[in-house]
C-alpha positions in Angstrom: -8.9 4.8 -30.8 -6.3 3.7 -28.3 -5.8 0.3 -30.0 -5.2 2.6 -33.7 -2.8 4.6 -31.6 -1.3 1.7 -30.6 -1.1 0.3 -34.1 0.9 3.7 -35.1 2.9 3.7 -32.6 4.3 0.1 -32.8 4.8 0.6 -36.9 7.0 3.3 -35.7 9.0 2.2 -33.1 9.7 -1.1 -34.7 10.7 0.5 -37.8 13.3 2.5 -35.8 14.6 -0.2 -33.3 18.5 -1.0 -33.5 20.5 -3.8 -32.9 21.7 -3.5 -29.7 23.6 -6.1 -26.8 21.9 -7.9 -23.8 24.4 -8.8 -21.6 24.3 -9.8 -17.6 27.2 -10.2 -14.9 26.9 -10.7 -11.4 29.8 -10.8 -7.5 31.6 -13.9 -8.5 31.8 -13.3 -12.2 30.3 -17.0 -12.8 29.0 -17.1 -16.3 25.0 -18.7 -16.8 25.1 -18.8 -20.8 27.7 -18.3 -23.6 26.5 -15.2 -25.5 28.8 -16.2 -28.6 26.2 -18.9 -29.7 22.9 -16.6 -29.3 21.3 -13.8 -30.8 23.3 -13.6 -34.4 25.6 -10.7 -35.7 25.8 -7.8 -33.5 23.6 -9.1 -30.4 24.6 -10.5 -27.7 22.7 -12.9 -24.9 22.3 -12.1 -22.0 24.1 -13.3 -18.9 24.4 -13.3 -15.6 26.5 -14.1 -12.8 26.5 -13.9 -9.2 27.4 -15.4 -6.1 27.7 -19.7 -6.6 24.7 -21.4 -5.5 23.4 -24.6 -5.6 22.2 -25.1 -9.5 19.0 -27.3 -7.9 18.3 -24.8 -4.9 17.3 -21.9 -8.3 17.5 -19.4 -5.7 19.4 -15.7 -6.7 22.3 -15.5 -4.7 22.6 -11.4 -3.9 23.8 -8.7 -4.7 23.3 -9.4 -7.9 25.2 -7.3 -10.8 23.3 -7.2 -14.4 24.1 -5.1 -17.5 21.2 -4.3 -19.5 21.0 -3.7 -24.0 22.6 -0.2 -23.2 25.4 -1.5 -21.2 24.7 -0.8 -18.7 24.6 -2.2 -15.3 22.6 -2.9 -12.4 23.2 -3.7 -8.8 20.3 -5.1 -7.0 20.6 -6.2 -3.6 17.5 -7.6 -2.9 14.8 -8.9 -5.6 12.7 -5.9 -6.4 9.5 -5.8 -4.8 8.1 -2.9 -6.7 8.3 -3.5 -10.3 7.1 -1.6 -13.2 6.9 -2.3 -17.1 6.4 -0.2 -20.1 6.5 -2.4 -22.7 3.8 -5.1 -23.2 6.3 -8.0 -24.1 8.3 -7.4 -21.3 4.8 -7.2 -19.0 3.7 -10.4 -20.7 6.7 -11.6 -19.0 6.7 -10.3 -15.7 3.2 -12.1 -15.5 4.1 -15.7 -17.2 6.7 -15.7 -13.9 4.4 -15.1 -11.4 5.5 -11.6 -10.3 1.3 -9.8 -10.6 1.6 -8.5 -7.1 5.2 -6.8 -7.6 3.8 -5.2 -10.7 2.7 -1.3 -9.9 2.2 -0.1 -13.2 2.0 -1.0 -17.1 1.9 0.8 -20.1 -1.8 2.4 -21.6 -1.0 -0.6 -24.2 -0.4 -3.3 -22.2 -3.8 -5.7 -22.4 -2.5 -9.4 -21.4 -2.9 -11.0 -19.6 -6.5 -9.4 -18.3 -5.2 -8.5 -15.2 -2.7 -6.2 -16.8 -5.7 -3.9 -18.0 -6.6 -3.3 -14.5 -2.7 -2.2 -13.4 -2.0 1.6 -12.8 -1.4 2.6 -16.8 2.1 4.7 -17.0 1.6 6.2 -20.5 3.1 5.6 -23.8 5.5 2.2 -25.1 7.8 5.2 -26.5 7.4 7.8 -23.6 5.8 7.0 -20.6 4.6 9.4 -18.8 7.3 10.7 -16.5 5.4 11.8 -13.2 2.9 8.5 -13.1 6.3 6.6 -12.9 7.7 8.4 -10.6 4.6 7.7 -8.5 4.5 4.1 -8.9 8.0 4.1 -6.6 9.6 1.2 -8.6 12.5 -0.1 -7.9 12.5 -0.8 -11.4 10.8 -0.1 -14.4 11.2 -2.6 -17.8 11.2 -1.4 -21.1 12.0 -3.0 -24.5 12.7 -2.9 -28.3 9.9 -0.1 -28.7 11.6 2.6 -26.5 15.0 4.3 -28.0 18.0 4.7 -25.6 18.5 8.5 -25.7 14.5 8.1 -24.5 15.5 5.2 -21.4 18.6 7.8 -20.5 16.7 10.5 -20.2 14.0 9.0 -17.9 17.3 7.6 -16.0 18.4 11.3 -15.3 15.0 12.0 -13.4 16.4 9.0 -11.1 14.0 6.4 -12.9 15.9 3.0 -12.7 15.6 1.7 -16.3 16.1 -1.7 -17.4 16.0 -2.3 -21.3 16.0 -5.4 -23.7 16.1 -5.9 -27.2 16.0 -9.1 -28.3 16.6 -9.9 -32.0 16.0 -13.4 -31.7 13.9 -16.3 -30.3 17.1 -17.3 -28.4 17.4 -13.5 -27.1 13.5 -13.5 -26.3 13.8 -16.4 -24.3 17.0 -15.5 -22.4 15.5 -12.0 -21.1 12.9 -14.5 -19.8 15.8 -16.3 -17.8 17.1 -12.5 -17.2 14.2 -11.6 -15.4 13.8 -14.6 -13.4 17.4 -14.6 -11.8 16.7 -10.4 -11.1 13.4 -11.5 -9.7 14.6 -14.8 -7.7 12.0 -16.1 -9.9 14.0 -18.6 -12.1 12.0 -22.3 -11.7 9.1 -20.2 -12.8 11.1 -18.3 -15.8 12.7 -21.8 -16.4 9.6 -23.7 -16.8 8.3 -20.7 -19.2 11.6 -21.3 -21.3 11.1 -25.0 -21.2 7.8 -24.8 -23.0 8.9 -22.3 -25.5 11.6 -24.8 -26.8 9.0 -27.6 -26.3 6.9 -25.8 -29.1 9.7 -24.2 -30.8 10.9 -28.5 -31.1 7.7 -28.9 -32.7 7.6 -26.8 -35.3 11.3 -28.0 -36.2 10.6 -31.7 -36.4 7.2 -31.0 -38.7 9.1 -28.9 -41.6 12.7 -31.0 -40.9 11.9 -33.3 -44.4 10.8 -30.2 -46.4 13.8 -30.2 -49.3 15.0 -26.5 -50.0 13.5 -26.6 -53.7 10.2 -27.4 -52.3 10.0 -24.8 -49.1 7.3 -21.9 -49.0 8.1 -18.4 -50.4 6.4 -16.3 -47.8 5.6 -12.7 -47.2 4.5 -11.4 -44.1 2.8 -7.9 -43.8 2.2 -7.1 -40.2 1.0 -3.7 -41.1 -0.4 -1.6 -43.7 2.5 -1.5 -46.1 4.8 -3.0 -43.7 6.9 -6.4 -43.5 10.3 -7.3 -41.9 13.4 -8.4 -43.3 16.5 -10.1 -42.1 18.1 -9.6 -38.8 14.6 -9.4 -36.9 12.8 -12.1 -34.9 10.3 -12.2 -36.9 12.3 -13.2 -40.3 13.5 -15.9 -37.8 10.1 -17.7 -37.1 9.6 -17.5 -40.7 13.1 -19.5 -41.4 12.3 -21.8 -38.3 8.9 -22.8 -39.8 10.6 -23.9 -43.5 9.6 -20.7 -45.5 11.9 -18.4 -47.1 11.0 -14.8 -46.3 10.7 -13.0 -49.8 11.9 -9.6 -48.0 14.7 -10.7 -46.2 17.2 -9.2 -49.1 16.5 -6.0 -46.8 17.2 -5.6 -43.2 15.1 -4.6 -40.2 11.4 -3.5 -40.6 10.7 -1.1 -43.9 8.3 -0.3 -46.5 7.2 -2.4 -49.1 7.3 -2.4 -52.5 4.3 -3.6 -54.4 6.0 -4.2 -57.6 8.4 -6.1 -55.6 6.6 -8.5 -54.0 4.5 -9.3 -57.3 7.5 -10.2 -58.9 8.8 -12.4 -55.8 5.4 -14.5 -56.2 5.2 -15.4 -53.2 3.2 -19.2 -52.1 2.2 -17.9 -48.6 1.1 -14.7 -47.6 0.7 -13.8 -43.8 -0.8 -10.8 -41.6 -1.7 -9.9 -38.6 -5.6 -10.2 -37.9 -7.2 -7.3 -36.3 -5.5 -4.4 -37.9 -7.1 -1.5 -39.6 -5.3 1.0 -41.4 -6.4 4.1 -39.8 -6.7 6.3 -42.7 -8.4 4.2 -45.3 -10.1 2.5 -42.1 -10.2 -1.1 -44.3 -9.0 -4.1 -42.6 -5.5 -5.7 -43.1 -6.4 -8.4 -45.6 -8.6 -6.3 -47.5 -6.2 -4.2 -47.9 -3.8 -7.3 -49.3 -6.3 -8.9 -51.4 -7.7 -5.5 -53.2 -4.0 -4.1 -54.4 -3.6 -4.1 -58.4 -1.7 -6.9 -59.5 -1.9 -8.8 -56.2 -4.3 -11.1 -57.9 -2.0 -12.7 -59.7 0.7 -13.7 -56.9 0.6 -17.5 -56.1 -0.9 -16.8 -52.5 -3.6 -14.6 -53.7 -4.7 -17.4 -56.1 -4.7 -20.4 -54.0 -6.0 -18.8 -51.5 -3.1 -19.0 -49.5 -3.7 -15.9 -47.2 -3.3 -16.1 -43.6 -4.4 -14.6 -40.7 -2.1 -14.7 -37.6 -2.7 -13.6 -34.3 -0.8 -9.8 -34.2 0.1 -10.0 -30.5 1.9 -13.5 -30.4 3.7 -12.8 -33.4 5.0 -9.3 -33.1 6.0 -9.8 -29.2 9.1 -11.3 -28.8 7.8 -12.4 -25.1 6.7 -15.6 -23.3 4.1 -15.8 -26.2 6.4 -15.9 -29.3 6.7 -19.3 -29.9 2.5 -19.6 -30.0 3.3 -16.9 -32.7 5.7 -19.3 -34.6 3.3 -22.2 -34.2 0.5 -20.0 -36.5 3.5 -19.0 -39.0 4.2 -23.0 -39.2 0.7 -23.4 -39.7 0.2 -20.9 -41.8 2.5 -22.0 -43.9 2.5 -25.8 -44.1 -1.2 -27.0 -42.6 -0.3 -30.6 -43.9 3.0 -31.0 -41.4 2.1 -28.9 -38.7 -1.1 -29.9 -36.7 
């Protein structure tokens, strides 16, 4: 039941989630990264600055000033030794970087790594509950593209120290990492993180490079029962970055779909997310794909072209996203990418 719940809850949030700026400033106004060359239209990477320090030392110089995806900003002093996160992207994170024993409390959804099951749960992705995060005594709490920002100001006028991302991009997923790292005093460890993401992200790159534009994939990706992403999204992104051409992207965001529509797009690939159940009908995902009228005609659906992906890597825009773009590559072109 929880994992359903979850299910809703993510359909929801995602569908609602706007396009809003990461940015990050610190003492001595000394700028990390260049936000004009990340994130696409409207969003901004983050940066930071702060007191110089030695570029090899990776140490955080404090205090350290940082402006979050609602503007805005944060002074922290000290790295936080209390840290809470409701958002299981943003938990994923706080765990590749090595911070499990500053970590007082996760959301009921979070469930990797395993040792996040067994962290004091804090509620709901959307609205936590107020009173167990109060309790943990955070010095701050994480949250990310599932929770709305009249929700994080709220929770900030019962003294709750929110800290929000919303990355729209690989590039923004990846530099929330870094984020979180120079916050933290944890940056080798975020960098090293990063460094493997782009390792994998290189991968996927080289493999599809020779694939000519007449020849690439049509691809539809349904991440939830009647549900698929168009442009502007990380998710549309991995689908470009793996040589397909998203068949919804002439819409923007997370929406609907039409049925008709995608029949008449045709497409050569289709992808979902393995595990999901539509809680009404209570039939899995691809079942659900494979049974529609006029499905059986679409290119996928005839090749057997119809891919299972793993729902957590690809829908978390966290350490694990580039696995996630590793099974869309796959997914889509098994020849090239091994």
């Amino acid at each position: 039941m929880k994992q359903s719940n979850f299910k809703r809850g993510l359909i929801l949030t995602l569908a609602v989630a706007t396009a809003i700026s990461l940015a990050a400033c610190a003492k001595k106004e000394t700028e990390i990264t260049d936000p004009s060359k990340l994130g696409g239209v409207g969003t901004k990477a983050p940066t930071t600055t702060s007191s110089a320090a030695p570029a090899a030392a990776k140490k955080t110089t404090y205090p350290l000033k940082v402006k979050d995806a609602t503007g805005k900003e944060f002074t922290f002093d000290k790295a936080p030794e209390r840290i809470a996160s409701v958002s299981p992207s943003e938990t994923e994170t706080l765990f590749a970087i090595g911070l499990e024993a500053n970590i007082v409390g996760v959301s009921d959804f979070d469930d990797y790594p395993e040792a996040a099951k067994s962290k004091p749960k804090l509620g709901s992705i959307t609205k936590p509950n107020v009173e167990a995060v109060i309790a943990t005594n955070a010095n701050v709490v994480f949250t990310g593209v599932s929770m709305d920002t009249t929700s994080v100001e709220k929770l900030r006028t019962m003294n709750i120290n929110v800290f929000k991302v919303d990355p729209k991009t690989l590039d923004d997923a990846m530099n929330n990492i870094l984020t979180f790292g120079q916050i933290t005093d944890h940056q080798e460890q975020a960098e090293k993180v990063v460094a493997k993401m782009k390792t994998d992200r290189q991968k996927v790159v080289d493999a599809v490079k020779d694939v000519k534009q007449e020849n690439k994939k049509k691809v539809y990706i349904e991440f939830a029962p009647g549900w698929t992403v168009g442009s502007g999204v990380f998710m549309d992104e991995l689908i470009t970055l793996s040589g397909g051409i998203n068949v919804a992207a002439d819409k923007a965001g997370w929406y609907e779909i039409s049925e008709e529509k995608i029949i008449q797009q045709n497409p050569n690939v289709i992808l979902f997310a393995n595990g999901i159940v539509d809680f009404k009908s209570k039939k899995p995902l691809e079942e659900i794909i494979r049974s529609r009228g006029g499905w059986d005609a679409i290119d996928a659906v005839k090749n057997k072209r119809v891919v299972g992906l793993d729902q957590n890597s690809v829908s978390r825009p966290g350490p694990r996203l580039t696995e996630g773009l590793l099974e869309i590559a796959k997914g889509i072109y098994p020849e090239l990418v091994k």
